[in-house]
C-alpha positions in Angstrom: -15.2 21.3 -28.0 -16.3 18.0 -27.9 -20.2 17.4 -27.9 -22.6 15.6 -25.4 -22.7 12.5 -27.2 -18.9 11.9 -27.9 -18.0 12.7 -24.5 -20.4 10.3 -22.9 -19.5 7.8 -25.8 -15.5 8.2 -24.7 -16.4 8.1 -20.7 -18.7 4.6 -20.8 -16.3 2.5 -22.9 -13.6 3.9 -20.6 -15.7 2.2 -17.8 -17.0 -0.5 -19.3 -13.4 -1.3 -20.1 -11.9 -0.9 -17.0 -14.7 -3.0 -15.1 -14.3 -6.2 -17.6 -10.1 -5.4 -16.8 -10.7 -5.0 -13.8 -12.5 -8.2 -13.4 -9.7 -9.9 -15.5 -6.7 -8.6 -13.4 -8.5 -9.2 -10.0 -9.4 -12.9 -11.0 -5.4 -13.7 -11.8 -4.1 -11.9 -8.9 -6.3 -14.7 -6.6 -5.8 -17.2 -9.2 -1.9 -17.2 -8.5 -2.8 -16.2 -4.2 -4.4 -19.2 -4.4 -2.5 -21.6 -6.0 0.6 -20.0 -3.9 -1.6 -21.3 -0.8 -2.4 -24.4 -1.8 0.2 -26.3 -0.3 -0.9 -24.9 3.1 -4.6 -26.1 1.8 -4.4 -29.8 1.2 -1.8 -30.0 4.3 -4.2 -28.5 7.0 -6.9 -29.7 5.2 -9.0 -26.7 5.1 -12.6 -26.4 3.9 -13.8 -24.9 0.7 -15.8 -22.6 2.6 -12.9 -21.3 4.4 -10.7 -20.5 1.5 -14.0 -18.6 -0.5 -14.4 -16.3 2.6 -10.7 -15.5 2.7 -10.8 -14.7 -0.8 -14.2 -12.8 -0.2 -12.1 -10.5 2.9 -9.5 -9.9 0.3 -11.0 -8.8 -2.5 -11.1 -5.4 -1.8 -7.3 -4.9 -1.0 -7.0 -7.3 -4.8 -9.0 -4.3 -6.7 -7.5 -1.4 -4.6 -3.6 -2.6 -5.4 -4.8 -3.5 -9.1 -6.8 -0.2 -9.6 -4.2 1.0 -11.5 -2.9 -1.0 -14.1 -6.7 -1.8 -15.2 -6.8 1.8 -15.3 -3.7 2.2 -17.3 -5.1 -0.7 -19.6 -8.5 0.5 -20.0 -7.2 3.7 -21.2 -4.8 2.5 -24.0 -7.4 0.1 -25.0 -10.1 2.7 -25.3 -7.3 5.0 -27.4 -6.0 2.2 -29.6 -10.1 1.6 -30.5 -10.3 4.9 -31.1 -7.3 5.4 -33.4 -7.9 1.8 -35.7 -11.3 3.6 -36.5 -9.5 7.0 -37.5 -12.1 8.4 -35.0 -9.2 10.7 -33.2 -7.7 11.6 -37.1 -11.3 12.9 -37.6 -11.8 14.8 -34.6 -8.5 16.5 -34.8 -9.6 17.8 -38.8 -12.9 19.2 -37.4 -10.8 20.7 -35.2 -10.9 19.3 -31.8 -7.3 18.9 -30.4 -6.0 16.7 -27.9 -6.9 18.7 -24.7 -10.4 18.2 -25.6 -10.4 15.1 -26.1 -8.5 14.0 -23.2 -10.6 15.9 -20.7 -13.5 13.4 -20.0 -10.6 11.2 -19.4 -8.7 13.0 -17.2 -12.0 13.5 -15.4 -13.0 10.3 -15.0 -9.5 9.2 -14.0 -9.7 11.5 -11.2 -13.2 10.1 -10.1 -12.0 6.7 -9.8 -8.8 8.4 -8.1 -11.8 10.1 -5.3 -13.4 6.5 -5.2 -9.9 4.6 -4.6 -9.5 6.7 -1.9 -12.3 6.0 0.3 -12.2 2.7 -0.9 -8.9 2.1 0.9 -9.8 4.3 4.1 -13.3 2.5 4.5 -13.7 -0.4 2.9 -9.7 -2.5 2.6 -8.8 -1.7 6.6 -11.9 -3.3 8.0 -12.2 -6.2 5.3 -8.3 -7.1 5.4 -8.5 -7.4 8.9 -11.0 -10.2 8.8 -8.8 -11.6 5.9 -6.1 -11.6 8.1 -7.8 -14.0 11.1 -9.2 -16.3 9.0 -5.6 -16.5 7.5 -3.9 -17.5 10.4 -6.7 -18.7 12.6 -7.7 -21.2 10.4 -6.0 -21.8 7.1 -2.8 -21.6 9.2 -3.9 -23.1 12.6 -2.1 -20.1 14.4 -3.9 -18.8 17.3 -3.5 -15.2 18.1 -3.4 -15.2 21.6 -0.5 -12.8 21.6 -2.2 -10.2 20.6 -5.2 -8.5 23.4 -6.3 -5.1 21.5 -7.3 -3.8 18.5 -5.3 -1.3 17.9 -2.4 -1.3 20.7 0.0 -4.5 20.1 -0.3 -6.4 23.6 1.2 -9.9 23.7 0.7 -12.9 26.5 3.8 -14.4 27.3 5.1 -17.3 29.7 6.6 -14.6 32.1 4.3 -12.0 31.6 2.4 -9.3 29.1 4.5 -7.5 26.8 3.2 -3.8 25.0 5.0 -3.2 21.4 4.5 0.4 20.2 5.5 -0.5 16.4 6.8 -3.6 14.6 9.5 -2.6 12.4 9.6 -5.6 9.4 13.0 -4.4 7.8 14.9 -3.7 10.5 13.3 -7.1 12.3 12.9 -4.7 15.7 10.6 -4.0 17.9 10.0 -0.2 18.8 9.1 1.0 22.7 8.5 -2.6 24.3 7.4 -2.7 27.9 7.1 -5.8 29.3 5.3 -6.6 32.7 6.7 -9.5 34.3 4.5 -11.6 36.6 5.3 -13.2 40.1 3.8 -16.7 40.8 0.8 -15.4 42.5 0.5 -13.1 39.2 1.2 -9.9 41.3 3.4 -7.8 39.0 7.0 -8.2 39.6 8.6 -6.4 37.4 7.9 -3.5 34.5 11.0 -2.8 31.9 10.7 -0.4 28.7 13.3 -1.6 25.9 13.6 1.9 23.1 14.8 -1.1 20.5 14.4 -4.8 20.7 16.5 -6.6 17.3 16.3 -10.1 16.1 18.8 -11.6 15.4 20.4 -15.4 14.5 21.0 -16.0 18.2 17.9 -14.1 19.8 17.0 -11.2 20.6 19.1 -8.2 22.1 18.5 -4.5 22.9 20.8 -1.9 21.1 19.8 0.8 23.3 19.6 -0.7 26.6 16.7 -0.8 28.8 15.2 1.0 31.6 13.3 -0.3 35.0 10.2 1.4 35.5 8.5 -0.9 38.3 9.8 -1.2 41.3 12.2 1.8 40.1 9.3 4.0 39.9 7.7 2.5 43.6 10.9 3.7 45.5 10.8 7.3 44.3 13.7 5.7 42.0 12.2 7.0 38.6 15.6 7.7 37.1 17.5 4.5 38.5 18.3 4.4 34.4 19.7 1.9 32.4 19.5 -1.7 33.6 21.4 -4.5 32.2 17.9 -6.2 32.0 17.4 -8.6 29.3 14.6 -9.6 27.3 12.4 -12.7 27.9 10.1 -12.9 24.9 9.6 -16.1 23.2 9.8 -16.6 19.6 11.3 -15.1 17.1 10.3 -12.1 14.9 8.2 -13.8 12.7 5.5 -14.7 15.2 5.2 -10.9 16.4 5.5 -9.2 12.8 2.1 -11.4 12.0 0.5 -9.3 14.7 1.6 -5.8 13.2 -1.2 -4.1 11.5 -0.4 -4.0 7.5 -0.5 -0.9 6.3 -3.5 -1.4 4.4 -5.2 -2.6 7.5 -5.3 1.0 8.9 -7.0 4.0 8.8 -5.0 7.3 8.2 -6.5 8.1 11.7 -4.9 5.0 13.3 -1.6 5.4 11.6 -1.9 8.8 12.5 -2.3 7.9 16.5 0.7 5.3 15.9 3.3 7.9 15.0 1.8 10.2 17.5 2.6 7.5 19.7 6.0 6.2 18.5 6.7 10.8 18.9 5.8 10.6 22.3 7.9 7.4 23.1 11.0 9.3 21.4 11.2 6.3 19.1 11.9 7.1 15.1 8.8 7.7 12.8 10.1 7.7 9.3 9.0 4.7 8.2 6.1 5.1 9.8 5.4 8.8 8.4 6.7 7.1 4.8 3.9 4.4 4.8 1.1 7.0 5.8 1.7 9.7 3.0 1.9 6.6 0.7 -1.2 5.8 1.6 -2.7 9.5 0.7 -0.7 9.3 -2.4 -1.2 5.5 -4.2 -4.8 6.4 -4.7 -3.8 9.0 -7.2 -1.8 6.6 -9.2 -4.3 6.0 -11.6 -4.8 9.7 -11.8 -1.0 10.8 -12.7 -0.7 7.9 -15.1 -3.6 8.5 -17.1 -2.1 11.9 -17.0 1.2 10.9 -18.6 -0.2 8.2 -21.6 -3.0 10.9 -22.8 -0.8 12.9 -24.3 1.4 10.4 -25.7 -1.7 7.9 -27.5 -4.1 11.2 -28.7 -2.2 11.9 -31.9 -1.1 8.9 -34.1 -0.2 10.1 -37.4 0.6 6.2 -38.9 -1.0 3.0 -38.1 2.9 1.8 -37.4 2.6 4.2 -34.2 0.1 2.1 -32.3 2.8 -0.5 -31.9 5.3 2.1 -30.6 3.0 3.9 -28.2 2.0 0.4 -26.4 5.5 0.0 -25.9 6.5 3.3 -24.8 3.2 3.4 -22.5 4.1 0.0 -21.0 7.5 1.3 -19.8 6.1 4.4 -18.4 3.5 2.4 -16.1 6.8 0.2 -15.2 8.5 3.2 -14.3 6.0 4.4 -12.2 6.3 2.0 -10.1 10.0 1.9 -10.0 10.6 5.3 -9.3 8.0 5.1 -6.6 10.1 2.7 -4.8 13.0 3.8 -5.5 11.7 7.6 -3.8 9.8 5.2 -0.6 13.4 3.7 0.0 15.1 6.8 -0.3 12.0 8.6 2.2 12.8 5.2 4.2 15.9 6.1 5.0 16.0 9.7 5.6 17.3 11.1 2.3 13.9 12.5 1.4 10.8 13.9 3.4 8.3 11.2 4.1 5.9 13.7 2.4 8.4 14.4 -0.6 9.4 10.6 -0.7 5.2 9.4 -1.0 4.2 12.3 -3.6 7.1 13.1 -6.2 6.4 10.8 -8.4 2.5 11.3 -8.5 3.4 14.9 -9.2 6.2 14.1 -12.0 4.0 12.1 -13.9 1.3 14.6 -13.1 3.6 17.9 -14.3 5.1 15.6 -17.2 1.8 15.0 -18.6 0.7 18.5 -18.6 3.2 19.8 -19.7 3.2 17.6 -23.0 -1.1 18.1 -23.2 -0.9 21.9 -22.4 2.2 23.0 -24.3 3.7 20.3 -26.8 1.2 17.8 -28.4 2.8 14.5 -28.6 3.5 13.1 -31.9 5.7 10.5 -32.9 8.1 11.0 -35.5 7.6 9.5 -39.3 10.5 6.8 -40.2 12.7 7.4 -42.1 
């Protein structure tokens, strides 16, 4: 079992590591946001000032989307340090295998998991948002005036006032639109629910028809059905996908009301339910890779190893990611759960890992 001192020793340069990677990772990732913006800059001439406090609203979002790799990199780093000094060699002859030693990482790992967590639950949503208007309100010189809630998507048209239940960015479409027509004395006209509104290169059209609420519903006339109504919204879909919430700009309670809402509207929720379990399930990422390198870097038996398990440990945190996309595009289109889609590939790395820690150690082989 390890002792006091070597498992505080292991657990502080694991942290001191990943804070000064961290730092590094998060620097580079607004080095190149920046220099992707700059063009937008110099043209609207926009104030130092304003560009450090959209940086400042964003950095949060920067350190919860690079948690991960500085995790994955603090741990090898940590390892590889460990293994040029023989220090694992000489734990493993007094006896101390690799489940021992990868405990207080394993631990830790899962504390920063917790901490990830409530980062992006309590600290991203509120921060990003603020990010967001200073992004378009003035970096971009876009005013919002489409947009009249918080939460619900309300937009302020020439004709009237238009409700958008959900903003679908990969279908272009917008989900359960009612729009409110206004007369010239602003009396209201005219209320019209579109299931489906699509972009599309001559405008925009409604796949599944629409349906006249108002003055339908003032006759008595509730069910007067489909209308051959057509839609009046200006602009195309870029202008109203800028309004739609991020993701990351959410709360699982808000994305939770939002499906609730797109259920109750009949409207389709996969996407929807897809994004929201990813967003239970990306905090652990750290967690389930730090669970699959252990037991690959804890037993080198050459120094020629070191070389291979970088390698080998660099294509596993690739893969990560690419079979987490893969699965979100196959949840995204119905072929797995939403649940399933978000979690399987937190709990393959997870089952690989222990697995290879618990019942095979991982060793690479000699050359020949």
């Amino acid at each position: 079992m390890l002792g006091k001192t070597i498992t505080k020793s292991l657990i502080s340069e694991f942290l001191v590591a990943l804070l000064a990677i961290q730092f590094g990772v998060a620097a580079l990732y607004i080095l190149v946001d920046f220099f992707e913006r700059l063009d937008v800059v110099l043209t609207n001439d926009i104030p130092t000032s304003v560009v450090a406090r959209y940086f400042a609203y964003k950095l949060p979002l920067v350190v919860y989307q690079t948690l991960p790799a500085a995790v994955t990199i603090a741990l090898l780093s940590v390892l590889v340090q460990r293994h040029r000094h023989r220090e694992i060699i000489a734990l493993n002859a007094l006896g101390i295998g690799p489940r021992q030693i990868a405990a207080p990482m394993i631990a830790a790992a899962m504390v920063v998991s917790v901490i990830a967590f409530l980062w992006g639950e309590i600290v991203v949503p509120p921060s990003l948002r603020s990010a967001q208007e200073i992004n378009l309100r003035e970096i971009k010189k876009r005013d919002r005036r489409n947009i009249l809630a918080e939460r619900e998507i309300w937009f302020r048209g020439p004709m009237g006032i238009y409700h958008v239940a959900y903003v679908d960015r990969a279908a272009k479409s917008l989900l359960g639109v009612t729009t409110y027509e206004l007369g010239s004395d602003f009396t209201l006209s005219r209320v019209t629910y579109f299931p489906e509104l699509r972009w599309t290169p001559s405008g925009w059209i409604s796949p599944g028809g629409s349906r006249e609420v108002f003055p339908a519903l003032r006759n008595g006339d509730e069910d007067s059905g489909q209308q051959a109504a057509q839609p009046t919204l200006q602009g195309d879909f870029e202008e109203f996908a800028e309004v739609q919430r991020e993701p990351e700009e959410l709360s699982l309670h808000d994305m939770w009301r939002q499906r609730a809402l797109l259920k109750s509207l009949g409207l389709p929720t996969t996407r929807l339910s897809v994004e929201l379990y990813l967003k239970t399930a990306l905090p652990f990422a750290p967690l389930a890779l730090a669970l699959a390198l252990l037991p690959l870097n804890l037993r080198l038996q050459q120094p020629y190893q070191i070389s291979h398990t970088l390698v080998a440990s660099a294509f596993l945190g690739f893969a990560y990611w690419l079979l987490l996309g893969l699965a979100s595009s196959l949840g995204q289109a119905g072929t797995l759960s939403p649940l399933f889609a978000a979690w399987v590939t937190n709990a393959i790395y997870a089952a690989v890992g222990c697995a290879f820690l618990f019942f095979k150690t991982a060793v690479l082989p000699d050359p020949p």
